[in-house]
Every structure is written in C-alpha cells, then in structure tokens.
C-alpha positions as CSV (number, residue, x, y, z in Angstrom):
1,X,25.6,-0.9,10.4
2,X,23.1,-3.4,9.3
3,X,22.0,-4.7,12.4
4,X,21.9,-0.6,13.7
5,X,18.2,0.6,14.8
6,X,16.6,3.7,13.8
7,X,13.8,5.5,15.3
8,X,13.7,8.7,14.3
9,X,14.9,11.0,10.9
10,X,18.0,11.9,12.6
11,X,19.2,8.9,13.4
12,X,18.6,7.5,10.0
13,X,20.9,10.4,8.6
14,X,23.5,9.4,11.0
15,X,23.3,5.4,9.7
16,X,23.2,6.7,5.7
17,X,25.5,9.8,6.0
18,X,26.8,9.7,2.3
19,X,25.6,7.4,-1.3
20,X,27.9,5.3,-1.0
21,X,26.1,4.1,2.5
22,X,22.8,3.8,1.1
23,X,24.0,1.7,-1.9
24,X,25.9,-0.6,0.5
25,X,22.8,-1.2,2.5
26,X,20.3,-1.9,-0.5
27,X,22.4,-4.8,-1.9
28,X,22.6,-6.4,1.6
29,X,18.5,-6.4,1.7
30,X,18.6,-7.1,-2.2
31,X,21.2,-9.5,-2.1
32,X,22.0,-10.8,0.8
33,X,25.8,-10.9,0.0
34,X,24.8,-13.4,-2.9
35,X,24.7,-10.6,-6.1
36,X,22.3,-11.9,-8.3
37,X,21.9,-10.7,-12.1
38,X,18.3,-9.0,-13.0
39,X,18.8,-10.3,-16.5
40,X,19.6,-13.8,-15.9
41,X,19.6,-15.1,-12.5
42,X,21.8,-18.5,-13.0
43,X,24.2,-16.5,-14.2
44,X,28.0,-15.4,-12.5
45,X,28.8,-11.9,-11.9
46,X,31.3,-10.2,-12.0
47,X,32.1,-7.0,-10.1
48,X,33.4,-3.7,-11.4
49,X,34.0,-0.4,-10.2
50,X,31.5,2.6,-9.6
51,X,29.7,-0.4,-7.8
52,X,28.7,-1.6,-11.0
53,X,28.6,-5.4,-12.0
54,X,28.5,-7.5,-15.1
55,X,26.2,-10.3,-16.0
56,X,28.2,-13.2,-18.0
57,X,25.6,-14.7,-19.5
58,X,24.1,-11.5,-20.9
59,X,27.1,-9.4,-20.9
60,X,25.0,-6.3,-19.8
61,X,26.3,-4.1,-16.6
62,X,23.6,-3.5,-13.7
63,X,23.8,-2.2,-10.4
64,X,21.4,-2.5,-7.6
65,X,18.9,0.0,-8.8
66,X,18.5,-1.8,-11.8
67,X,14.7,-3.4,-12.6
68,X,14.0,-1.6,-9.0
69,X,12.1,1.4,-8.6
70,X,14.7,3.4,-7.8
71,X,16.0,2.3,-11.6
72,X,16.6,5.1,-14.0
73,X,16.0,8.5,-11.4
74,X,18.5,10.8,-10.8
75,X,17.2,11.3,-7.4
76,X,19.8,9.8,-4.8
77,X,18.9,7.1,-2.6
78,X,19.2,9.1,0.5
79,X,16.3,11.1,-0.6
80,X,14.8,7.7,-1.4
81,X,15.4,6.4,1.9
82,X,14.1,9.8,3.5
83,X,10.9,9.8,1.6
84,X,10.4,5.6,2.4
85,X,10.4,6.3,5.9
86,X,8.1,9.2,5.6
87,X,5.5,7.4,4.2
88,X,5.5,4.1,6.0
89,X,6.1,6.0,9.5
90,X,3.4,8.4,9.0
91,X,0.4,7.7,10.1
92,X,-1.8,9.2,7.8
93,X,0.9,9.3,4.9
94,X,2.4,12.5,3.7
95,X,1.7,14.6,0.8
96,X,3.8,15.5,-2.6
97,X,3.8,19.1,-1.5
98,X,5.0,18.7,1.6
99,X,7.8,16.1,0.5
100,X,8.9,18.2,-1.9
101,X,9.8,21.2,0.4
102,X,11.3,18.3,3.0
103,X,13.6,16.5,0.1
104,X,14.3,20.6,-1.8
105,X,12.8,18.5,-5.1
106,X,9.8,19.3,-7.4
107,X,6.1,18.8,-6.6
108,X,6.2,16.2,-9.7
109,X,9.0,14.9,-8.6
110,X,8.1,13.9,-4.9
111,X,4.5,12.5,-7.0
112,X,6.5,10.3,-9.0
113,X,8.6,9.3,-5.9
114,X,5.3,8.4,-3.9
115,X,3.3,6.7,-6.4
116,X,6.7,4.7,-7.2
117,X,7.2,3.4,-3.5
118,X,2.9,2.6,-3.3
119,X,3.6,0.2,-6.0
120,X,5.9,-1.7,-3.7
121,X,3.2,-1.9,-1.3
122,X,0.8,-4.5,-2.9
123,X,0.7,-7.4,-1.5
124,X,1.1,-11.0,-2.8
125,X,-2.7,-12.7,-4.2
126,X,-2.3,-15.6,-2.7
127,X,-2.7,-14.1,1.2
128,X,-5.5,-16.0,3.0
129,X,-7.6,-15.0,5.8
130,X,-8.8,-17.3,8.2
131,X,-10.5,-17.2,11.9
132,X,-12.9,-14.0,12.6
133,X,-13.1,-12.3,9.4
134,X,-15.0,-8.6,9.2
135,X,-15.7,-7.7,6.0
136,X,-17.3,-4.2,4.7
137,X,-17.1,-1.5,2.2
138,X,-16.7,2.1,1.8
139,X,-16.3,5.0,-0.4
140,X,-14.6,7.6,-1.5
141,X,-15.0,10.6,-3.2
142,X,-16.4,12.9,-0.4
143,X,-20.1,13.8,-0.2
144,X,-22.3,16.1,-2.3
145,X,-23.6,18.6,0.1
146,X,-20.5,19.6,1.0
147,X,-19.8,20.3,-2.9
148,X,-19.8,23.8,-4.5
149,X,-23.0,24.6,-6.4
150,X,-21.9,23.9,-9.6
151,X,-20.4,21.4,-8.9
152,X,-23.2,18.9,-7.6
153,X,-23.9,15.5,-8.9
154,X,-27.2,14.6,-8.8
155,X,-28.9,11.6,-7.3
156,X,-25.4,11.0,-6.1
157,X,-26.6,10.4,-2.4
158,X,-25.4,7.1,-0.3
159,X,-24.4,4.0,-2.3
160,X,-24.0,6.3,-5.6
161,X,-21.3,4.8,-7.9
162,X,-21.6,8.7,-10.0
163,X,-19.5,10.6,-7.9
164,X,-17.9,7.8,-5.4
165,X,-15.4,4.7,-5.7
166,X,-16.1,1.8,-3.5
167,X,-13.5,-0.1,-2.0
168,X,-14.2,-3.7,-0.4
169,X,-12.2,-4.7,3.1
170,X,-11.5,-8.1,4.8
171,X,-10.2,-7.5,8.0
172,X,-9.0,-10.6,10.4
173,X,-9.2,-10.0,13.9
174,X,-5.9,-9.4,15.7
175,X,-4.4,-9.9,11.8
176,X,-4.0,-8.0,8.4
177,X,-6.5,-6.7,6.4
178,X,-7.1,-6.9,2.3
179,X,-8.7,-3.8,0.5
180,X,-9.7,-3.8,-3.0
181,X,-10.9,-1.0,-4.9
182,X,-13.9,-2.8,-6.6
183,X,-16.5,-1.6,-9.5
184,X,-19.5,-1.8,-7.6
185,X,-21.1,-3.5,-4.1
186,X,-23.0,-6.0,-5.8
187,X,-22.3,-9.5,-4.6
188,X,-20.9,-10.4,-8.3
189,X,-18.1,-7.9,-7.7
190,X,-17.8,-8.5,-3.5
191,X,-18.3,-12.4,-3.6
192,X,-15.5,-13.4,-6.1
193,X,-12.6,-11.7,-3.5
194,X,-14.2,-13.4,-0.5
195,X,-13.9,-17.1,-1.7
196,X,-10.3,-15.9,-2.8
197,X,-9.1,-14.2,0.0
198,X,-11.1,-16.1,2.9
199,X,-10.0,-20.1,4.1
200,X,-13.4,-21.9,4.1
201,X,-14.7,-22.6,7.5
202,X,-14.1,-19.3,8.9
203,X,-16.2,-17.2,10.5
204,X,-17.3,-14.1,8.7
205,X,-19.3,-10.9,10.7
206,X,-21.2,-8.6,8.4
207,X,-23.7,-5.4,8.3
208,X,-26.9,-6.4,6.7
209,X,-25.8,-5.8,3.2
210,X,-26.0,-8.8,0.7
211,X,-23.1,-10.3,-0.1
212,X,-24.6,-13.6,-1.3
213,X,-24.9,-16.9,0.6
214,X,-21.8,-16.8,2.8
215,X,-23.5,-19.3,5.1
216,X,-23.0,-21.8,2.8
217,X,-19.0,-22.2,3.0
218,X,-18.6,-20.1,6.1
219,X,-19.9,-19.1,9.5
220,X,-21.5,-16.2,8.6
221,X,-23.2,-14.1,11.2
222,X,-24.2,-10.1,10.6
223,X,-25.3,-7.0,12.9
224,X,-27.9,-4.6,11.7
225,X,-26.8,-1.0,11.3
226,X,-30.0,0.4,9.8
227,X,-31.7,-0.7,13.4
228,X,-29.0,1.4,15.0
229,X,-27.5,-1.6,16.6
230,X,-23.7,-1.9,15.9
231,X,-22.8,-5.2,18.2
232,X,-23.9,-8.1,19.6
233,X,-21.7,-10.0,21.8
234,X,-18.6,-10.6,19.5
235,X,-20.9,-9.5,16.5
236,X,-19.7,-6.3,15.1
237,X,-17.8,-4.5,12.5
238,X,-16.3,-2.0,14.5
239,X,-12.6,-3.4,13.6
240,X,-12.4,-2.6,10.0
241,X,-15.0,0.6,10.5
242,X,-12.0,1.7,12.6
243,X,-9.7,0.9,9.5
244,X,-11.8,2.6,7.3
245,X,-11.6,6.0,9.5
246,X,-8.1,6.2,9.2
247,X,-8.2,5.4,5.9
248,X,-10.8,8.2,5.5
249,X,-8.6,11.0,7.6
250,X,-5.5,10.3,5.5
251,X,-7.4,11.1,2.3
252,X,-9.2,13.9,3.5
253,X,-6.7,15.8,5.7
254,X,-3.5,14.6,3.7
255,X,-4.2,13.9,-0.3
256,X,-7.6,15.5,-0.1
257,X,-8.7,13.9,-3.6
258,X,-7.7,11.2,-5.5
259,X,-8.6,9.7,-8.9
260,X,-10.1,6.1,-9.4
261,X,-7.1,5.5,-11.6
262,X,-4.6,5.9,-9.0
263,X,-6.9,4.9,-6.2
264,X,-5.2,1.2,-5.0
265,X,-2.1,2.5,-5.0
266,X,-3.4,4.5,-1.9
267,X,-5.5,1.8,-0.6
268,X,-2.3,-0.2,-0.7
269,X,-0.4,2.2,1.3
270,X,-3.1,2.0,4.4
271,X,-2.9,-2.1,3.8
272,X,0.8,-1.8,4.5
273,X,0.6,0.4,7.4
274,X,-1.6,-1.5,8.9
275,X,-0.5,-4.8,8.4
276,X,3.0,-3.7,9.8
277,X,1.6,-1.9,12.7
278,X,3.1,-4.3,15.4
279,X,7.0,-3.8,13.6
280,X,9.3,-1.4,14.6
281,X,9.7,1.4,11.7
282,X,13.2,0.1,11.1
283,X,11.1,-3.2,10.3
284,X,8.7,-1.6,8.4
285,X,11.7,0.1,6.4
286,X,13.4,-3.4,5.8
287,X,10.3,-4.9,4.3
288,X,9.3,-2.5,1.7
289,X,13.5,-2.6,0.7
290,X,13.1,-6.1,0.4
291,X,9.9,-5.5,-2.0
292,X,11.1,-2.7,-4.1
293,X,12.1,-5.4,-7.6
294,X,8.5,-3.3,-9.3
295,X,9.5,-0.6,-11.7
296,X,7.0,2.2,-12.4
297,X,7.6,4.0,-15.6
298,X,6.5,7.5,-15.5
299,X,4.9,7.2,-18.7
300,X,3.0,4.3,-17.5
301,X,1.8,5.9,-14.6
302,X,0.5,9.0,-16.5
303,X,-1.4,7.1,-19.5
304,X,-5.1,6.8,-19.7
C-alpha cells in the first residue's frame, strides 16, 4: 500500500478506506519502521495496544499524532488526509467554507485544519538560491478604488504601506522561489533576505527599484518598467511576476482577504505549491507528511 499511487480523491479513499489505514501510513512516513519517542528520542519503545506506545525513559504513552499537528483534534486523519490533498493539489488553494461542506465539519473547524497544515509548509532558513535569481515585490490588500465609500483609505495609492502588506520574492530560474512577508520595500528590510537567501556570485535581474548595491557581491542587472520596457534579452522579471499572479488569483478569487497576522502562512502555501510543481501529487502528499512534527495551538493561532 505504501508504494500505491494516487491521482485523484477517489482513489485516495480507496488506499485509506478506514483509521486504522491512515494511522498505518503516517508512522511509515513518520517513522520509517524505526518508532521513535517525541519525548526522548534515544530512548526504547515499547508498543501497546490501541496503536499506542510507551517511551522508557520518560514513561509517558504517545502515538503518532503526538507533538504533530494532527496532535490533540478529534478530527480523524482521513479527513486530515482529504483536506492535505485539497490544498496542496489545488491550484489556487481551497477555502474554509468550502472544506467544511466537503469534510460535513464546521467553518472554524476546516480554519483551524487549514492554518494547521500552512504551518507545515514553511520552509527550512537555510535554502540558498544560486544561478539567475529574479527578485520583486508585491502587495496585498486589494486597491482603494475598488473600495466602498466609507471605507477608503486615503493617500493609500501605489507603494502605500496604510492599507497594503508587501511581500518580497526570490525566484530562481527553472528552481524554487522564497517569499517573505516583509515590513516595508526599503532596502533595510529587502537587502538583509537577499545576502541570506542568495549564494554570492549569482546573477540577480531586477525592476528599477532600489534594493541597495547588489553589484557589489552579485551580477546585478535590471529592466525598466516605468519606460514600459519589460525585457531585454534574458533581462526580465516576467518569472516571479507570473508567480505573483497566481499568488494574486488565489487570494482574490479563493480567501478574498486576509490579515497581516496570518499573511505567511498563505504565502507559504503558494511557496510549496510552487516549489513542488514538477512532483506528482502523491509526492507532494508524502512531503508535507514527512513535515507535519509543528504543532499549532489554537490558542496560539488566535492571540494578538
């Protein structure tokens, strides 16, 4: 069963019929056969029924939910499983509303659920890019004309930081891209995740916004927007501007808002699409199961 493919929502009922074949799964891509305790993980287990287990050293009982974000939910992991490969096989994502009516759970239920599995989206700090980097920004927060009366910011036109959230992009051609949701566009805020995120030596295409002396570590070419000229040669942005729209259609036609609070977590969940584009959705199911030791306490999630 573990080797099995799926490539649709039937056929993933038909590999996790019942629980007990969900729970069977999850410890092979937890555990790889090899139970490990969450509490202490040099020490033996032993296994007891209910598929429970028991940590020697600690003398505590776990199973494989525990410190995972399916931890403490009475929600079974079919519906889990369902709602993973909703979001990471959707293009655009899919909405608490509508995976409410498809898993027969509550609106603030399927929330939880979804903000739960975007924390097991992030991606490690340490990811470099390298090559042909594009790099811009964008934000989000829709625009003011299309706002009711009342509800207008002023001078909140363009680059306006009032009404909007910028989030900064690194795109590597033919690779992955890194999104962070950052306080402002200024190059203190922009240059800091560019000599983290970007080898030295690599060649970075811009617009004509400042983002500091790039040239000085990198090979930093840029194409001039404001002229209405959007490439030259192998000069252009068009990459991650194409990341950007469907980042843009998923929060407009699917979530519709969001809040600057909760705004990475669905920056995240484009960043994984992406990145995983070239994987089968079986794949791209595997590797979020492999990622899911980050527990999101509801509590957590809803304090200021």
């Amino acid at each position: 069963m573990i080797g099995k493919d799926f490539k649709s929502i039937f056929e993933l009922l038909e590999m996790f019929p019942d629980e007990q074949s969900c729970i069977d799964y999850l410890e092979e891509k937890r555990w790889g056969g090899d139970v490990v305790s969450p509490f202490d993980d040099s020490s033996r287990v032993y296994k007891c029924k209910n598929n429970r287990y028991r940590c020697k050293n600690t003398r505590k009982y776990f199973n494989v939910r525990t410190n995972t974000l399916f931890d403490n939910t009475k929600v079974g992991l079919r519906k889990w499983f369902l709602a993973i490969y909703l979001v990471t096989s959707h293009k655009k994502g899919i909405s608490s509303c509508q995976l409410a009516k498809d898993l027969r759970v509550t609106q603030k239920t399927a929330w939880f659920i979804l903000q739960r599995i975007r924390t097991c989206f992030e991606i490690e700090e340490d990811i470099a890019l390298d090559g042909v980097v594009e790099i811009d920004e964008t934000f989000v927060g829709g625009k003011n004309k299309n706002r009711h009366w009342n509800k207008k910011v002023p001078k909140s036109q363009g680059r306006s930081f009032k009404d909007k959230t910028p989030v900064f992009g690194m795109l590597q051609r033919n690779g992955i891209v890194i999104a962070k949701v950052v306080p402002d566009t200024s190059v203190k805020s922009l240059l800091p995740h560019i000599l983290k995120h970007i080898r030295e030596g690599s060649t970075i295409y811009t617009d004509e916004w400042n983002y500091g002396n790039l040239s000085e570590k990198y090979n930093h070419d840029y194409i001039h927007h404001g002229a209405r000229i959007y490439a030259q040669g192998e000069v252009y942005t068009n990459t991650i501007e194409g990341f950007w729209s469907i980042f843009k259609r998923g929060i407009m036609g699917i979530y519709h808002i969001t809040s600057r609070k909760h705004l990475q977590k669905y920056v995240n969940e484009f960043v994984f699409r992406y990145n995983t584009r070239k994987i089968s959705e079986k794949g791209r199911f595997d590797l979020l199961l492999q990622n899911t030791e980050r527990r999101l306490k509801y509590k957590d999630l809803t304090t200021n």
